[in-house]
Backbone as ProteinMPNN parsed JSONL, in Angstrom:
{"seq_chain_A": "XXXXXXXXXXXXXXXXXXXXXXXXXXXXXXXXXXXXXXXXXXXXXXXXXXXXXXXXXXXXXXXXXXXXXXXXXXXXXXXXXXXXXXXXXXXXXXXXXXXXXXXXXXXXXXXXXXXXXXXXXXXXXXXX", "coords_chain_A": {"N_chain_A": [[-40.745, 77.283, -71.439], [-41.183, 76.548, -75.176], [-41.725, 75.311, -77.914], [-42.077, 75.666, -81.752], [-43.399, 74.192, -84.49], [-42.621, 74.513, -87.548], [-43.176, 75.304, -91.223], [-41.604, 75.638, -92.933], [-39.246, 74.096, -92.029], [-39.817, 71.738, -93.213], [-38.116, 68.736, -95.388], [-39.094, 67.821, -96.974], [-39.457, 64.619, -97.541], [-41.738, 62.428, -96.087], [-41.188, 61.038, -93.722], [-38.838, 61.256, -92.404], [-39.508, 64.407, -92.072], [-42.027, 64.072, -90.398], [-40.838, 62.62, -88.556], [-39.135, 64.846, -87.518], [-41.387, 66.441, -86.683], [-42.337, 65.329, -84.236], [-39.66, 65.022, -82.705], [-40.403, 67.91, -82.259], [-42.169, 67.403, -80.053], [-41.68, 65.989, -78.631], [-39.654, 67.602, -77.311], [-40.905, 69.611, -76.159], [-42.418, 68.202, -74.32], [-40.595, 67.537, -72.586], [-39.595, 70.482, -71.667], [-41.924, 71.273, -70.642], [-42.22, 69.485, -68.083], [-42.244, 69.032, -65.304], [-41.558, 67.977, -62.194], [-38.77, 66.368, -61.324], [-38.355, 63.081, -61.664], [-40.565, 63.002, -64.15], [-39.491, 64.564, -65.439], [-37.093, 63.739, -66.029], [-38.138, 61.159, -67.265], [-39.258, 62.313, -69.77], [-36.996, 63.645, -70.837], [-34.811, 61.093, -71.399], [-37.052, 59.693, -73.073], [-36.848, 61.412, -75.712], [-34.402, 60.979, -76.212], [-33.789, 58.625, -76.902], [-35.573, 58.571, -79.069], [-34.863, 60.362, -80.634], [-31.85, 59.2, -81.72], [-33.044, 57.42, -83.144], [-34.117, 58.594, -84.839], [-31.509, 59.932, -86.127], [-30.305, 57.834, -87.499], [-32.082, 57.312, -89.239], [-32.463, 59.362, -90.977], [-29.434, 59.373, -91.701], [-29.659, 57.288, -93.509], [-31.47, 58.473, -95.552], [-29.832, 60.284, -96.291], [-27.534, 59.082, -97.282], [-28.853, 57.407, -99.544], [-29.751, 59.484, -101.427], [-27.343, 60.331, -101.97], [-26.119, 62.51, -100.266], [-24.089, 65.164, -100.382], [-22.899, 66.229, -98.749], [-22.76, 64.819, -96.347], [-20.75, 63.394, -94.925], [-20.217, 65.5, -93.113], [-22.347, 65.846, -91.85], [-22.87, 63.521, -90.582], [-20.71, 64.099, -88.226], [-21.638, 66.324, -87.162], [-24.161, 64.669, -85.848], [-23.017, 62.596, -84.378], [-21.475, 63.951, -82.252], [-23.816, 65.549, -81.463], [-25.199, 63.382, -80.178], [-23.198, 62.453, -78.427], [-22.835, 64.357, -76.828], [-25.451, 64.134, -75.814], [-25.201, 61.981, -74.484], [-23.738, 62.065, -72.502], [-25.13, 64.481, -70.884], [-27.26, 62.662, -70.385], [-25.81, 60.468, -68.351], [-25.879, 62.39, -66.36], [-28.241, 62.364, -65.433], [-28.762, 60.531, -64.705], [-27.415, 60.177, -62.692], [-29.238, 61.566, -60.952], [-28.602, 64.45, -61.563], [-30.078, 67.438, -62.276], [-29.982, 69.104, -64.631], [-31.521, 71.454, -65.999], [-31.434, 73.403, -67.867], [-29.007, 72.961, -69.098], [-29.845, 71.026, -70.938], [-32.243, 71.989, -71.907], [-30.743, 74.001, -73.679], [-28.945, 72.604, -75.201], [-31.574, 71.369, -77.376], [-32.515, 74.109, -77.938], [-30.314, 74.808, -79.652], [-29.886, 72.753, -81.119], [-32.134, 71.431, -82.479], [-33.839, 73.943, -83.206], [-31.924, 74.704, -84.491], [-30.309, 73.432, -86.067], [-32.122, 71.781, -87.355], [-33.921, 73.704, -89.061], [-31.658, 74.583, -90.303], [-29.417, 72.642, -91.193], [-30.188, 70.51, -92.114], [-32.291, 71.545, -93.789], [-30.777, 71.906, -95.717], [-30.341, 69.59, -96.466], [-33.368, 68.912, -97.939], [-32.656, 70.788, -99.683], [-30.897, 69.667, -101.786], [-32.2, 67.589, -102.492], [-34.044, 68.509, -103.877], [-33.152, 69.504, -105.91], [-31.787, 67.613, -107.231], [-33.957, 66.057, -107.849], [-34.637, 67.884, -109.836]], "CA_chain_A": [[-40.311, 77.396, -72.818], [-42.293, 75.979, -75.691], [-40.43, 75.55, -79.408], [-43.246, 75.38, -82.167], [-43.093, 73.491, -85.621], [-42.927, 75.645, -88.486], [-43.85, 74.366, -92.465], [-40.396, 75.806, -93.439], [-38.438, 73.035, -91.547], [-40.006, 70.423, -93.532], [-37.462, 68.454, -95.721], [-39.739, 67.241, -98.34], [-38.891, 63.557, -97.077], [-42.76, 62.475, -95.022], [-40.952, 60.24, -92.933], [-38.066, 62.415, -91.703], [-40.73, 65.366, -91.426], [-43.031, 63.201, -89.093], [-39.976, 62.806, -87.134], [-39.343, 65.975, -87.226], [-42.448, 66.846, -85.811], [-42.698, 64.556, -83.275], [-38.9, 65.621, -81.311], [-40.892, 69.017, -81.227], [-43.451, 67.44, -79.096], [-40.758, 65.473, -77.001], [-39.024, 68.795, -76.62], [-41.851, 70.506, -75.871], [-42.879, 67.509, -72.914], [-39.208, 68.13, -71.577], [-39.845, 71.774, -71.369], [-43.499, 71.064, -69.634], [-41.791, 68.79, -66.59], [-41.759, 70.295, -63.767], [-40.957, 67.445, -61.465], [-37.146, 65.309, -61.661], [-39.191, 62.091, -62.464], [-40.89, 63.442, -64.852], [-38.533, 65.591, -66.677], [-35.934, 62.235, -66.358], [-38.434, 60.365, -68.698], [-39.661, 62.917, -71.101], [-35.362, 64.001, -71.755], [-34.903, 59.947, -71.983], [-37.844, 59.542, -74.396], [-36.245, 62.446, -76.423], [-32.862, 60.991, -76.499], [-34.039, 57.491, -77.733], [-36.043, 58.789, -80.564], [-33.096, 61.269, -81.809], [-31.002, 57.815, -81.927], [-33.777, 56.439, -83.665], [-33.824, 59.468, -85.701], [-29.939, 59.806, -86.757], [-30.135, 56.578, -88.407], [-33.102, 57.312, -90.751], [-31.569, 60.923, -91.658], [-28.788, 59.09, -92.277], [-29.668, 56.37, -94.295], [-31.712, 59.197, -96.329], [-28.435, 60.834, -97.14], [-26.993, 57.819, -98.429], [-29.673, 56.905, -100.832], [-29.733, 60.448, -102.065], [-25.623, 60.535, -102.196], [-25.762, 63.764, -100.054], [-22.222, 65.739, -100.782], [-22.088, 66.923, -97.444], [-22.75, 63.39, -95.683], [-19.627, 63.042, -93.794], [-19.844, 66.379, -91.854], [-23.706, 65.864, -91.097], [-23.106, 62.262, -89.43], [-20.169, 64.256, -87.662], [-22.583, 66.559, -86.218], [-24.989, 63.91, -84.987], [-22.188, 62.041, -83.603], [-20.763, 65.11, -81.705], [-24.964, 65.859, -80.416], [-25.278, 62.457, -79.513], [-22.062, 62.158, -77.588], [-23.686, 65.608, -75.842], [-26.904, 63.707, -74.852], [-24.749, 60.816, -73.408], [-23.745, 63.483, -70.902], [-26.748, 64.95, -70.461], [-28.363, 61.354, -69.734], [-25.291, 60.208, -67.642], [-26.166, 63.504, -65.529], [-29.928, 62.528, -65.001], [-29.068, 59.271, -64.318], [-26.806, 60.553, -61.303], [-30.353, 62.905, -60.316], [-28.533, 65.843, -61.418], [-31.156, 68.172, -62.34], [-29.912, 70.316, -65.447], [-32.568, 72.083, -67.207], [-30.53, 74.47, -68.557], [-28.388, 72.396, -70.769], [-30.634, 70.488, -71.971], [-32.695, 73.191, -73.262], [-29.525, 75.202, -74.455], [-29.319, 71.351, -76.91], [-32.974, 71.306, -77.33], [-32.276, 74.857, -78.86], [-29.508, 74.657, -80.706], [-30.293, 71.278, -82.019], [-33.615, 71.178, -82.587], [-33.837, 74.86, -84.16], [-30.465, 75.192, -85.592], [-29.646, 72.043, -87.087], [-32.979, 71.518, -88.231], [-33.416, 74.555, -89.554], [-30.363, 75.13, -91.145], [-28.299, 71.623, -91.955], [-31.486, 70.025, -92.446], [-32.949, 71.513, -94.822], [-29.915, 71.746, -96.788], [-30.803, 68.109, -97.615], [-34.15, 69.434, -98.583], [-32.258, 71.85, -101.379], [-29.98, 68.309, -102.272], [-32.996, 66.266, -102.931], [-35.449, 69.036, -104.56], [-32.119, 69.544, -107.1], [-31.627, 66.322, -107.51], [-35.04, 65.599, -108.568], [-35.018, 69.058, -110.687]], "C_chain_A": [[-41.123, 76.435, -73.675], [-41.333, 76.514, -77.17], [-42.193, 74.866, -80.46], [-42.465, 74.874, -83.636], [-43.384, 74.598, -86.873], [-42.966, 74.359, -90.315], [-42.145, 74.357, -92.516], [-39.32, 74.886, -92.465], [-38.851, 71.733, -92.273], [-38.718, 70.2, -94.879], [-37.713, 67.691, -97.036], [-39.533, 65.131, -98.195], [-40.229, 63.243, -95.617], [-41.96, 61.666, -94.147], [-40.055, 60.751, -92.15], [-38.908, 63.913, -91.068], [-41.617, 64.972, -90.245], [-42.097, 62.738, -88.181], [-39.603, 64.093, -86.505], [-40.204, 66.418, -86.275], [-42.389, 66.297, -84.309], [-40.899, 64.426, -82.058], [-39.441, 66.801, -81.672], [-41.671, 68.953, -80.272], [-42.714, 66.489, -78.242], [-40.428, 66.365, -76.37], [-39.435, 69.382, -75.56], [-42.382, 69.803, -74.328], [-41.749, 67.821, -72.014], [-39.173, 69.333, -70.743], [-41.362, 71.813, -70.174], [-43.252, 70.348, -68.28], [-41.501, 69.548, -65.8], [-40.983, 69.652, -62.466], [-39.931, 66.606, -62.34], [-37.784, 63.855, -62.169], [-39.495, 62.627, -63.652], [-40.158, 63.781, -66.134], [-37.41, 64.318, -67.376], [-36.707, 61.358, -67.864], [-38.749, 60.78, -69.674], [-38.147, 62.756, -72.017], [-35.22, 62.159, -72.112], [-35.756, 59.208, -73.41], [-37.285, 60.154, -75.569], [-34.861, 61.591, -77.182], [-33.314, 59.602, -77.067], [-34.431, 57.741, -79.098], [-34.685, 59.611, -81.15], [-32.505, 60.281, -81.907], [-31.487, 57.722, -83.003], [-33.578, 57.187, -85.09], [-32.887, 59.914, -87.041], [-30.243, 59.001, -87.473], [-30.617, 56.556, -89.263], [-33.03, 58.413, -91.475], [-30.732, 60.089, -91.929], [-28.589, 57.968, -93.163], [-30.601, 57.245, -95.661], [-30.701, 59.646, -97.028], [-28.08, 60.063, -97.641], [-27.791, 57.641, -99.324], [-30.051, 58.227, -101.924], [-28.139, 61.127, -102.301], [-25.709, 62.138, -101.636], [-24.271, 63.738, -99.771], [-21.66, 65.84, -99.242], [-22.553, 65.15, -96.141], [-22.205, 63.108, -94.175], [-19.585, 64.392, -92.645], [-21.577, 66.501, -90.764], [-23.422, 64.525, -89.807], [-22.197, 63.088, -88.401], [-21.062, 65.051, -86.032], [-23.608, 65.674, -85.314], [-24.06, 63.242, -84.047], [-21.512, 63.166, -82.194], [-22.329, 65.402, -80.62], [-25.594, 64.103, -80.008], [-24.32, 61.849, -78.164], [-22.538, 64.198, -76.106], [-24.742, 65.062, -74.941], [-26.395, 62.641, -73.91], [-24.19, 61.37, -71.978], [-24.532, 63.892, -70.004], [-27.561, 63.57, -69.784], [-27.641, 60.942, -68.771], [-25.882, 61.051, -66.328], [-27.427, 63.222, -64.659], [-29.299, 61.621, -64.38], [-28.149, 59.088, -62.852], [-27.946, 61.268, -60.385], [-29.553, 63.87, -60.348], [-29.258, 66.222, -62.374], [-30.445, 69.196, -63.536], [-30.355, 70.447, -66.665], [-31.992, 72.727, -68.045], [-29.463, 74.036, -69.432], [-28.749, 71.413, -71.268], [-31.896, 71.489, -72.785], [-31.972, 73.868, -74.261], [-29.049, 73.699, -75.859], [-30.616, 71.557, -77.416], [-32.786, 73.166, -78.869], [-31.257, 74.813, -79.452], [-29.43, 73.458, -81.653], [-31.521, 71.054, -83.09], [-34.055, 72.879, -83.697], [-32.915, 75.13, -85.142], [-30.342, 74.364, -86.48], [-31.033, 71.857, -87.72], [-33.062, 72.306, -89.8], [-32.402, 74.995, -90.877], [-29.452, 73.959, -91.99], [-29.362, 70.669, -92.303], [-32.331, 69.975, -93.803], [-32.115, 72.417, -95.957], [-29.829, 70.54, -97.31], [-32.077, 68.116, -97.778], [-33.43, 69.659, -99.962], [-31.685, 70.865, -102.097], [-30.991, 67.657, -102.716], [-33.859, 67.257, -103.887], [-34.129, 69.358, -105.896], [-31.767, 68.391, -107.623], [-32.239, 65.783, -108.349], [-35.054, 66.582, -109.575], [-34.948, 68.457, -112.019]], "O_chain_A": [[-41.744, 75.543, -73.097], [-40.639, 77.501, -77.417], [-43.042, 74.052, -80.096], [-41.278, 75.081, -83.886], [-44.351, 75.358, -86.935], [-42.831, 73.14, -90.423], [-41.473, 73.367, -92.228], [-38.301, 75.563, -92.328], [-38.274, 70.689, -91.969], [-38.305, 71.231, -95.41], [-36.945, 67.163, -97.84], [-39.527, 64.586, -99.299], [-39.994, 63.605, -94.464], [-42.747, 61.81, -93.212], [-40.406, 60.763, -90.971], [-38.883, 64.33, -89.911], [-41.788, 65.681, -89.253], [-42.463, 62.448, -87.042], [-39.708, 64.388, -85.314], [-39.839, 66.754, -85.148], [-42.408, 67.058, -83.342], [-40.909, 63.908, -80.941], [-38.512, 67.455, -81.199], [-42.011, 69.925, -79.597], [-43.172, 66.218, -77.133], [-40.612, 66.42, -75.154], [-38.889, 69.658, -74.491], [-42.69, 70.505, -73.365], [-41.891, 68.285, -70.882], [-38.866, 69.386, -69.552], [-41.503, 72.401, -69.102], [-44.037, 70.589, -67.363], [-40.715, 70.482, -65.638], [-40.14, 70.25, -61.797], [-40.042, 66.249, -63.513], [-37.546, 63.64, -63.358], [-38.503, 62.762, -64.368], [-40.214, 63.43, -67.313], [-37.061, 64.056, -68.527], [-36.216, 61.055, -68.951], [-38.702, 60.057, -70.67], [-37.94, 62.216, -73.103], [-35.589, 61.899, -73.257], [-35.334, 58.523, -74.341], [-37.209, 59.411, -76.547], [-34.488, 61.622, -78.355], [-32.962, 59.661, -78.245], [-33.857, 57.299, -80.094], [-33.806, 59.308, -81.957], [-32.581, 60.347, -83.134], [-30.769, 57.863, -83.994], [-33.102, 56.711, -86.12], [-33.149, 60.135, -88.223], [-30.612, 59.522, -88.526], [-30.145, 56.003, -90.257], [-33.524, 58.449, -92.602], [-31.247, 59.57, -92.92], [-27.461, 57.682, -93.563], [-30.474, 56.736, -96.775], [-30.604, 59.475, -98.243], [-28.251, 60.169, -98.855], [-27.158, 57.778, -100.371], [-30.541, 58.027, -103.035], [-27.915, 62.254, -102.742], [-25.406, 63.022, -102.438], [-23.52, 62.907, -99.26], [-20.555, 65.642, -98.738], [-22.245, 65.129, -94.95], [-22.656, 62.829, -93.064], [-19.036, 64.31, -91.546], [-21.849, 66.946, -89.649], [-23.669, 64.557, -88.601], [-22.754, 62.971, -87.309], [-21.155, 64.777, -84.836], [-23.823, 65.996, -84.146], [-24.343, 63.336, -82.853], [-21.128, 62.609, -81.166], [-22.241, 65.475, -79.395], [-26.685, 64.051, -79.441], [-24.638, 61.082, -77.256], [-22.39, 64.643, -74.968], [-24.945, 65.34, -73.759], [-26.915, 62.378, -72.826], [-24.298, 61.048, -70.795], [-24.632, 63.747, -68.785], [-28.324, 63.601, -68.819], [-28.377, 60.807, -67.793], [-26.308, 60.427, -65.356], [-27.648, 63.666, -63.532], [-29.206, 61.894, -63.183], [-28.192, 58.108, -62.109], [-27.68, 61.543, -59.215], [-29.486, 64.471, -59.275], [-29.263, 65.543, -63.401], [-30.422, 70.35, -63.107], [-30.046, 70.02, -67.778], [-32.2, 72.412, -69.217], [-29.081, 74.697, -70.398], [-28.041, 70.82, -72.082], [-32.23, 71.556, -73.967], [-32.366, 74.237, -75.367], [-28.903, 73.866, -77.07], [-30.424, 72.349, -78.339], [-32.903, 73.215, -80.094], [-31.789, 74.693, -80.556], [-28.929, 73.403, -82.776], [-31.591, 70.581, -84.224], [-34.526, 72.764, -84.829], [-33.037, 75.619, -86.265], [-30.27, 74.635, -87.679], [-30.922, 71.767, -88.943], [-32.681, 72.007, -90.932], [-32.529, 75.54, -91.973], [-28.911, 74.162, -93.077], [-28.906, 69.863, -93.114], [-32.796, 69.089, -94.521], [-32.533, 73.261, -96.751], [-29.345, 70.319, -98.42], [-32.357, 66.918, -97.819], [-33.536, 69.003, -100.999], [-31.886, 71.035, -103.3], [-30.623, 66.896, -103.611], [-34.433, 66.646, -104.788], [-34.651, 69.387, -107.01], [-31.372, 68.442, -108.788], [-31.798, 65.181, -109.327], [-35.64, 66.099, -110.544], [-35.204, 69.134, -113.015]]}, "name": "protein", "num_of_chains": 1, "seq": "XXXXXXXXXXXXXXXXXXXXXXXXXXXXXXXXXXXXXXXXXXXXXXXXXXXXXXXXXXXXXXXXXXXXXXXXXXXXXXXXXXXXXXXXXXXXXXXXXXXXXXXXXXXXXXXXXXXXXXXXXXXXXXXX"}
């Protein structure tokens, strides 16, 4: 599997965008592991930066008073409390590809995508 970067995910925000970019090319190393080593440190790499991530999406929303605020951190809180699973799991050597891709896509396309760059439309109105 292989998830590609599209323009229309950008958020108008270079610093959130260049994160952006860059969990598609963690994703994308996750997806490329073939061996349990391997795959253990790409999904770990992944899950640090999305941390890293959350925090600077959400300190964006605050300084742009996004409306919807409180249900975005909910979501991160909710796919962060997912990855603590997911990492607990590795960190036992259980091996599941399959729901970490099934986050990977729904995270990574959906939420970008979609709740994402609804603080795009918040900031380009904002500024209007």
């Amino acid at each position: 599997m292989h998830i590609d970067w599209k323009d229309s995910y950008c958020i108008g925000n270079d610093r959130i965008d260049l994160q952006h970019q860059q969990l598609f090319a963690l994703a994308n190393a996750v997806f490329a592991a073939t061996a349990q080593p391997d795959y253990r440190i790409a999904a770990m790499q992944l899950y640090s930066y999305i941390r890293t991530h959350f925090a600077d999406e959400e300190a964006l929303m605050r300084s742009v008073n996004y409306p919807h605020y409180p249900n975005h951190v909910q979501m991160h809180t909710a796919m962060i409390s997912r990855l603590n699973s997911i990492s607990e799991s590795l960190g036992k050597n259980e091996f599941r590809n399959a729901e970490i891709n099934a986050f990977m896509n729904e995270w990574l396309l959906k939420h970008i995508a979609h709740h994402d760059t609804q603080i795009a439309a918040h900031i380009r109105q904002r500024n209007a």
